[in-house]
ChimeraX commands (.cxc) that place a marker at each C-alpha (Angstrom):
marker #1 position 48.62,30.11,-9.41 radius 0.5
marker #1 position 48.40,30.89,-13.41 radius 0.5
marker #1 position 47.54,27.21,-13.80 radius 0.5
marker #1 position 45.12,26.84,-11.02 radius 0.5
marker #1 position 42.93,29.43,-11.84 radius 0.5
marker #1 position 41.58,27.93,-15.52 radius 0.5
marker #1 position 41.13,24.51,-13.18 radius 0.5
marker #1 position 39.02,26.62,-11.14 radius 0.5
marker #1 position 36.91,27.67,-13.54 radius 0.5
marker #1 position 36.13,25.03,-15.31 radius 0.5
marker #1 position 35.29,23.19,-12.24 radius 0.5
marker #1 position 33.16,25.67,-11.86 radius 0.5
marker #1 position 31.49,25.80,-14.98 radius 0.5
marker #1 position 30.73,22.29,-14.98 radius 0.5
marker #1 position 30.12,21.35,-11.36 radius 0.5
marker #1 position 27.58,18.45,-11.15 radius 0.5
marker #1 position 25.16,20.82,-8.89 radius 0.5
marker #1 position 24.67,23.10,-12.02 radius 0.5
marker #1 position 20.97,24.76,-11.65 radius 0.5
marker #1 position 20.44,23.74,-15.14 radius 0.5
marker #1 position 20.48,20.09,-13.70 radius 0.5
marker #1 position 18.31,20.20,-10.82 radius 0.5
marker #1 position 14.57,19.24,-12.21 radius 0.5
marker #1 position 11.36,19.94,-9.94 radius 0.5
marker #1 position 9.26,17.24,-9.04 radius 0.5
marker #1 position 6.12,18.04,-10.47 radius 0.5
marker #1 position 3.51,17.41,-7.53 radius 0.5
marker #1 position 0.56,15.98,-9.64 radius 0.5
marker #1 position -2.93,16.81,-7.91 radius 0.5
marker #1 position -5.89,14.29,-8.04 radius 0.5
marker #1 position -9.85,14.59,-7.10 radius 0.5
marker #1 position -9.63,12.27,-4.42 radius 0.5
marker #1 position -6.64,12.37,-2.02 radius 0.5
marker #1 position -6.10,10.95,1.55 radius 0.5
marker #1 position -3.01,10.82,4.07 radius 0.5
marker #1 position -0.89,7.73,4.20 radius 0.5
marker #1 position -3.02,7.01,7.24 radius 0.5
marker #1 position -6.02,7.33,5.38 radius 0.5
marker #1 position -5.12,5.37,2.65 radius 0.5
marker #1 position -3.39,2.72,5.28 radius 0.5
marker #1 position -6.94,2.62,7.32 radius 0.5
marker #1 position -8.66,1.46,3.74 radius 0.5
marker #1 position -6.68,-0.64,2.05 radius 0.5
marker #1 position -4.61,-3.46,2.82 radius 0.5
marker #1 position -1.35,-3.69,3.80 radius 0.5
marker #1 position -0.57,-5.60,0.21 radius 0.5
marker #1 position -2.80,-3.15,-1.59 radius 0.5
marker #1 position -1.11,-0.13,-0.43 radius 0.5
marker #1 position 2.34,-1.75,-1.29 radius 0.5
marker #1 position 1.07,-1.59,-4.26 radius 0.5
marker #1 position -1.52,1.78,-5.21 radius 0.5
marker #1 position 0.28,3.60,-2.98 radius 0.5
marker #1 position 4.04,2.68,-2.95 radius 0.5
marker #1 position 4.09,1.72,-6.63 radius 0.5
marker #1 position 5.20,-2.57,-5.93 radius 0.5
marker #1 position 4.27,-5.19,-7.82 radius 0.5
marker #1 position 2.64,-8.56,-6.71 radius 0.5
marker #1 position 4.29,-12.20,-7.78 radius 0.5
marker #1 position 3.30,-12.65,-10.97 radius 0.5
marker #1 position 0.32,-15.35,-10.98 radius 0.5
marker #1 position -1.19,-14.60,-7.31 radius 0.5
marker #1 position -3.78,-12.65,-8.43 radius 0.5
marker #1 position -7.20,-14.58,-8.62 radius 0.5
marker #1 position -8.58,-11.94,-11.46 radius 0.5
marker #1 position -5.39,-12.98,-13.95 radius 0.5
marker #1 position -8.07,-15.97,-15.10 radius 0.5
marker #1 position -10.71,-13.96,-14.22 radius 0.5
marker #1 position -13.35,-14.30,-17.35 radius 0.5
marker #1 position -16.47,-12.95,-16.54 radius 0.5
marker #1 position -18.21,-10.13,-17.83 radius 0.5
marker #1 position -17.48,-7.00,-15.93 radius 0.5
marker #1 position -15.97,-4.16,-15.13 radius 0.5
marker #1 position -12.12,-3.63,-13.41 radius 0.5
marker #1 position -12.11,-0.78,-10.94 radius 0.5
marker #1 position -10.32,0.69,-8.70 radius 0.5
marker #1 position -9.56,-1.02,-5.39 radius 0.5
marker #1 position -8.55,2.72,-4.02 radius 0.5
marker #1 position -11.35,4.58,-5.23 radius 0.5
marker #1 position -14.29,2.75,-7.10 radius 0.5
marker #1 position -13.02,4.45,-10.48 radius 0.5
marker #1 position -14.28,2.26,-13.43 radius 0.5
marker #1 position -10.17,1.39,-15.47 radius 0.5
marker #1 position -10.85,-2.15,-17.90 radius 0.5
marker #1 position -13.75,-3.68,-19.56 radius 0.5
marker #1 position -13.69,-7.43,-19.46 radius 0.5
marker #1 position -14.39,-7.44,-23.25 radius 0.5
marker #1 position -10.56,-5.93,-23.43 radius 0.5
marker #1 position -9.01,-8.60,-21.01 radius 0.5
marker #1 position -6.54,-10.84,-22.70 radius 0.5
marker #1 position -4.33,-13.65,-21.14 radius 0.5
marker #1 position -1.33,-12.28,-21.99 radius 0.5
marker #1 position 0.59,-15.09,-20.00 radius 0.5
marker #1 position 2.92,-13.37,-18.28 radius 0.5
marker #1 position 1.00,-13.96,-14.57 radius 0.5
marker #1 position -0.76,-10.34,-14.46 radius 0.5
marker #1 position -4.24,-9.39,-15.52 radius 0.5
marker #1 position -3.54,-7.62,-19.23 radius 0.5
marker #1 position -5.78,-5.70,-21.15 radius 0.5
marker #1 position -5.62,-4.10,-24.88 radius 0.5
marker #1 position -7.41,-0.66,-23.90 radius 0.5
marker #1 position -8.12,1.56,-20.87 radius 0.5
marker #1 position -11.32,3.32,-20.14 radius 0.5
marker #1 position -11.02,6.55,-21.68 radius 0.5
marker #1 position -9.93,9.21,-19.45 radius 0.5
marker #1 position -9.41,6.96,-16.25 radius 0.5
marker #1 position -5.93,5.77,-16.55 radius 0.5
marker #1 position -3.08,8.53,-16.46 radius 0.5
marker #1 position 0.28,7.81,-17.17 radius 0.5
marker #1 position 3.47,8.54,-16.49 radius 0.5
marker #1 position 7.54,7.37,-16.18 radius 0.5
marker #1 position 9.42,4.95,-13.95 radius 0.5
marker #1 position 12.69,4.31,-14.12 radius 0.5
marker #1 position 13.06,2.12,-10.85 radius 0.5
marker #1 position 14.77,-0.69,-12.94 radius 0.5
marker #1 position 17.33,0.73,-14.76 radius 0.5
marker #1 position 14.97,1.46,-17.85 radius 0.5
marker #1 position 12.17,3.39,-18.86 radius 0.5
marker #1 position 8.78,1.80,-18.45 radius 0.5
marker #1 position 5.48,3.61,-19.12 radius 0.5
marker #1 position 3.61,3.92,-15.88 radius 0.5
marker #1 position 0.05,3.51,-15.19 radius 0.5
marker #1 position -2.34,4.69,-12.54 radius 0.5
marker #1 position -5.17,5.50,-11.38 radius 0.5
marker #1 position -6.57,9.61,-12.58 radius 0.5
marker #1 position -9.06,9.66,-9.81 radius 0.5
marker #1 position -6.77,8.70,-6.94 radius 0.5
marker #1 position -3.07,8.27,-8.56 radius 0.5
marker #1 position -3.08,4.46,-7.13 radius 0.5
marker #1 position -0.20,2.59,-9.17 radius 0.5
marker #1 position -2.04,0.19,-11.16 radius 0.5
marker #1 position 1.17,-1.31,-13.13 radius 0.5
marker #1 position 2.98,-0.68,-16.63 radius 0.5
marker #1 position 1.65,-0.58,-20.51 radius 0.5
marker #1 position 3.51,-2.43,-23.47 radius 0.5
marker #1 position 3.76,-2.23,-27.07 radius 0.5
marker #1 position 3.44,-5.72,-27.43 radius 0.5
marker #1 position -0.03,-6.67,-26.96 radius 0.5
marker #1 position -2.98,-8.31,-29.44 radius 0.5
marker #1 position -1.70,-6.51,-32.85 radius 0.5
marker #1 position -5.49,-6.97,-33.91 radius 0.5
marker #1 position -6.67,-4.77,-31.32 radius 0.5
marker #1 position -4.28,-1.57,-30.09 radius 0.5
marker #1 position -0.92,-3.56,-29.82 radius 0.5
marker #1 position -1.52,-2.52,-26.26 radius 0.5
marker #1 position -0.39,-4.60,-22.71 radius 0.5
marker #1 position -1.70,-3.00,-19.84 radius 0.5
marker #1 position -0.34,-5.20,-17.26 radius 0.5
marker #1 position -2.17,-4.47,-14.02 radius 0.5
marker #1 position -1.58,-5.46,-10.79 radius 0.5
marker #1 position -4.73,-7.95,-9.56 radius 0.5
marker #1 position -4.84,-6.24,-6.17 radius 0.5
marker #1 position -4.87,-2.88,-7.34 radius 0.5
marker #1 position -8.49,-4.18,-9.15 radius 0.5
marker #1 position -11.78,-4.39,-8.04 radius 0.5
marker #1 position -14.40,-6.50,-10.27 radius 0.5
marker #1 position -17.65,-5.74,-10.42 radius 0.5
marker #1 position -19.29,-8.21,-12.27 radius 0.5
marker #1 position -22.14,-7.23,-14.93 radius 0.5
marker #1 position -25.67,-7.89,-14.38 radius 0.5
marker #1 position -25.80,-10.04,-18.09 radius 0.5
marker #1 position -23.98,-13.56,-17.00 radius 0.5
marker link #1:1,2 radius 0.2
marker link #1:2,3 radius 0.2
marker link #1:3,4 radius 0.2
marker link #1:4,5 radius 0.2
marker link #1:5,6 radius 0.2
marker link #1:6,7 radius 0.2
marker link #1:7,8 radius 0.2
marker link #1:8,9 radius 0.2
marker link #1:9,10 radius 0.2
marker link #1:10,11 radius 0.2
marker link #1:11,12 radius 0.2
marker link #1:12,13 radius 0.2
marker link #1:13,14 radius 0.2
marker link #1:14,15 radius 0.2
marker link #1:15,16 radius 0.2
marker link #1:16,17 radius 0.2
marker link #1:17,18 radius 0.2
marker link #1:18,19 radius 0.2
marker link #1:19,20 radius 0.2
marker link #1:20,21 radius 0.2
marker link #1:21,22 radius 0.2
marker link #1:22,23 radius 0.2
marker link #1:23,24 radius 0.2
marker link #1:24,25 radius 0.2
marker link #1:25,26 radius 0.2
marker link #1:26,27 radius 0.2
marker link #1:27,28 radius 0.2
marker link #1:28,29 radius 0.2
marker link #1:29,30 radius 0.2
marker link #1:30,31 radius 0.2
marker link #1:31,32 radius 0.2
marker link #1:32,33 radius 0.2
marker link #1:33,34 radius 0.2
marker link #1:34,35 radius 0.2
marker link #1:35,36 radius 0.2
marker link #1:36,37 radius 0.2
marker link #1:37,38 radius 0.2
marker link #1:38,39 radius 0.2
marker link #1:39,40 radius 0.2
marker link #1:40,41 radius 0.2
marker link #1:41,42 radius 0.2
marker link #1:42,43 radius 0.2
marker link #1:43,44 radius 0.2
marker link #1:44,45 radius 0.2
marker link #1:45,46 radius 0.2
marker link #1:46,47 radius 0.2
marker link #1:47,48 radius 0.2
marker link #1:48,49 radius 0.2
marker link #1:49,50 radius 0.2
marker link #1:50,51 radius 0.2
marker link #1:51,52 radius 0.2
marker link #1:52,53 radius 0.2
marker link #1:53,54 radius 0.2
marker link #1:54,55 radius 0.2
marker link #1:55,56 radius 0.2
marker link #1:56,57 radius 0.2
marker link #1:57,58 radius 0.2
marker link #1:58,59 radius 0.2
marker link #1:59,60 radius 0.2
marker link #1:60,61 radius 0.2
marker link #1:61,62 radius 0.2
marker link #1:62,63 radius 0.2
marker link #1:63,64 radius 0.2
marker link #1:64,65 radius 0.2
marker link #1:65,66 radius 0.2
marker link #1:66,67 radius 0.2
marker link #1:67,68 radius 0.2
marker link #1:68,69 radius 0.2
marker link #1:69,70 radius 0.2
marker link #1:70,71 radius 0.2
marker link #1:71,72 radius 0.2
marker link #1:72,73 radius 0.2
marker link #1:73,74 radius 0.2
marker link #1:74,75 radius 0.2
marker link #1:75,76 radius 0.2
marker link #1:76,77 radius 0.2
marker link #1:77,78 radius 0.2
marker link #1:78,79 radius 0.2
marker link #1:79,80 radius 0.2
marker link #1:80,81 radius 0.2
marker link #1:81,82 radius 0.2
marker link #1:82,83 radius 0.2
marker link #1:83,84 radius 0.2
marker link #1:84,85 radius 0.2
marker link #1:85,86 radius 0.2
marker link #1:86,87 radius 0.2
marker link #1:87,88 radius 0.2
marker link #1:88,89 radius 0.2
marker link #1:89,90 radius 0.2
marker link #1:90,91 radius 0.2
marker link #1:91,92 radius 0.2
marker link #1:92,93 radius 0.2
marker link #1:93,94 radius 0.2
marker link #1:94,95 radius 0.2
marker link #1:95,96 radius 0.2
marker link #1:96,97 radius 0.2
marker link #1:97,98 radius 0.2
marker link #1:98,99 radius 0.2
marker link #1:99,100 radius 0.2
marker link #1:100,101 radius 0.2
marker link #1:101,102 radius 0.2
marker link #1:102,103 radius 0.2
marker link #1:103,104 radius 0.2
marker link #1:104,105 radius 0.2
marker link #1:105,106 radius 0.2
marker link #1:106,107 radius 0.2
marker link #1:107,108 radius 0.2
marker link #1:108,109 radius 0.2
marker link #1:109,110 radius 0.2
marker link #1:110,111 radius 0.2
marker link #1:111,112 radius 0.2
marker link #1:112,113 radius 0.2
marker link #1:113,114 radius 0.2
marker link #1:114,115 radius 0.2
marker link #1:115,116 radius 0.2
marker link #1:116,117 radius 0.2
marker link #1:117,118 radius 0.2
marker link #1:118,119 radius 0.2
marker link #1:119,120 radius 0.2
marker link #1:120,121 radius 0.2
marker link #1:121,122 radius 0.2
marker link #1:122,123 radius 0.2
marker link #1:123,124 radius 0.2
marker link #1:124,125 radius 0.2
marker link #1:125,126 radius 0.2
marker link #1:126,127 radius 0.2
marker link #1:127,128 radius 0.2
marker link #1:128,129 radius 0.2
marker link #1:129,130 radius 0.2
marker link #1:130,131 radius 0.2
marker link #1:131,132 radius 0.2
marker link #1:132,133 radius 0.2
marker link #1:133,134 radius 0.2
marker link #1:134,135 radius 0.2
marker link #1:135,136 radius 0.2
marker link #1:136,137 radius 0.2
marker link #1:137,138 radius 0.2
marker link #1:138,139 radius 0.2
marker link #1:139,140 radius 0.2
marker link #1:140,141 radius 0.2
marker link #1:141,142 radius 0.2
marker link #1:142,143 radius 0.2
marker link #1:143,144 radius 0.2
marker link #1:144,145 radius 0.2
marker link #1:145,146 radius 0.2
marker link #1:146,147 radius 0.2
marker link #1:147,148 radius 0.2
marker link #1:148,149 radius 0.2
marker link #1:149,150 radius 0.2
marker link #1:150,151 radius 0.2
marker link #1:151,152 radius 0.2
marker link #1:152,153 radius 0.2
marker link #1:153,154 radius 0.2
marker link #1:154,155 radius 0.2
marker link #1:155,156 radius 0.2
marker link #1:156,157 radius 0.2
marker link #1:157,158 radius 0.2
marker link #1:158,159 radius 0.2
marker link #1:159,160 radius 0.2
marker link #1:160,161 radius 0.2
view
């Protein structure tokens, strides 16, 4: 019994349901949000795959990946204005890609659904998962990749063709 108490306590002390491990999810609040049947009833079954389950399209189905008109990139969710086209780069990895955000629009955060950590991106208005930013874009810009998802876009095209 000498023996089995110190066992006892150490398991104790270092039991893998320690309160000092248990994090709180953080419930982030946005200016517009919806029930999954709300959001279902607006977008498309793809689209919400993607805003609001956080998925990714095949690379290279997206019609706005060689999209090069002048314009602005919304959201498909919400209307939000995210990308100029004057930022849009063909980063040629099958994704529209852009060096900067619009100020204040895109919010970020971490996903770790792969087995590493990727910077998230989505949407500040709505919190639709728009896709993931990289250190490795134009290094005579920001250095930035914003690779979006096409169907979590809207273009609106500008009124100066």
């Amino acid at each position: 019994m000498k023996t089995a108490l110190p066992f006892i306590i150490i398991c104790f002390l270092f039991s893998c349901n320690s309160s000092a491990q248990k994090k709180e999810k953080k419930e982030e609040t946005f200016e517009i949000t919806k029930t999954e049947s709300e959001w279902k009833d607006i977008l498309t079954k793809e689209q919400y795959y993607i805003l609001r389950e956080a998925g990714t399209e095949r690379p290279f189905s997206s019609p706005l990946n060689k999209n090069y008109k002048k314009g602005v990139y919304h959201c498909a969710a919400c209307d939000t204005p995210l990308f100029k086209s004057e930022h849009k780069f063909d980063s040629g990895t099958g994704w529209p890609s852009f060096d900067r955000e619009i100020e204040g629009n895109v919010a970020y955060g971490t996903d770790t659904k792969i087995g590493y950590t990727r910077d998230e991106e989505h949407c500040a208005t709505c919190g639709g998962h728009l896709g993931h930013v990289f250190n490795d874009g134009p290094k005579e810009t920001t250095g930035k990749r914003h690779c979006i998802n096409g169907l979590a876009l809207k273009f609106v095209a500008s009124d100066e063709e």
